[in-house]
N, C-alpha and C positions, 0 to 999 in steps of 0.2 A: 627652503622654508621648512619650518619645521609647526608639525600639531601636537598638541598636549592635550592628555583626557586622564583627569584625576574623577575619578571616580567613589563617591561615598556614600552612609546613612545616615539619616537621623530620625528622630524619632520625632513627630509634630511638636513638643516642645522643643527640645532639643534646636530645631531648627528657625524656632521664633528665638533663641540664644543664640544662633551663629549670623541666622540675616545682620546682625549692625558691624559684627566683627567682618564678615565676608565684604560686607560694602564699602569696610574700609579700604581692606586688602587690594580688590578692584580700582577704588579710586585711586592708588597710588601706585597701581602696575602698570595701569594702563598710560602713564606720564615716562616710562621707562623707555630709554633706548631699543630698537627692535621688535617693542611690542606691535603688535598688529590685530589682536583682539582677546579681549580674556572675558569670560563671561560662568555664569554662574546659572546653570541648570537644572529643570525636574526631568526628572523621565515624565513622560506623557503615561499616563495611568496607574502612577505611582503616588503613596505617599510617604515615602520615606528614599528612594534612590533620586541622587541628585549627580553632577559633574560640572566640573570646572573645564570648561574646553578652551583653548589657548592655540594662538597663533607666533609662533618666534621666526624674525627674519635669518636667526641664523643658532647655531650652537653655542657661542660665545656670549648672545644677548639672552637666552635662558640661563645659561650657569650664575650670570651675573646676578638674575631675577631673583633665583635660589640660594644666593648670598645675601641680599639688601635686607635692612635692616626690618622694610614692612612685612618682608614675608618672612623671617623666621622670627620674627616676633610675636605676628599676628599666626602663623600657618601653626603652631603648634597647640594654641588657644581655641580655634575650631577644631582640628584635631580631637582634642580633648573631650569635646562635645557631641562627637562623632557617635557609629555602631561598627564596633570593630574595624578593621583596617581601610587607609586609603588604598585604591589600585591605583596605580597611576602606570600610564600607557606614553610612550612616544614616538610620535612617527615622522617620516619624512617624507614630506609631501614629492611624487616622482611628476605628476600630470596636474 
């Protein structure tokens, strides 16, 4: 199994402009082959750091994710809305 942690900013507008695009994104990954959870987060005491944490059954079912038409449709359009870069982290779940 595999974790995924993208990690971004925005600015409080900024992120009343990504909540309907994000929700979209969500609603149609999570209908995905292998997905196991994708969700969309604040930091606690934050107002501008957020993350997307995701759960993939395997390498093969994220590549696929990062192909489909909602996420580079929709991922480049929050992006855009963003505070400079996404991090994006992946790990493999050992325990």
């Amino acid at each position: 199994m595999l974790k995924v942690v993208a990690k971004m900013s925005f600015t409080p507008e900024a992120k009343d402009s990504a909540l309907p695009l994000v929700k979209e994104l969500v609603a149609a990954t999570v209908q995905e082959k292998g997905c196991l959870g994708y969700n969309f987060c604040q930091q606690a005491e934050s107002t501008d750091a957020y993350a997307m944490i995701e759960s993939w059954e395997t390498p093969e079912a994220l590549d696929a994710h990062m192909k489909s038409e909602h996420f580079t449709t929709i991922l480049p359009q929050i992006s855009a809305l963003g505070k400079g870069e996404t991090e994006i982290a992946v790990f493999e779940v050992l325990v």
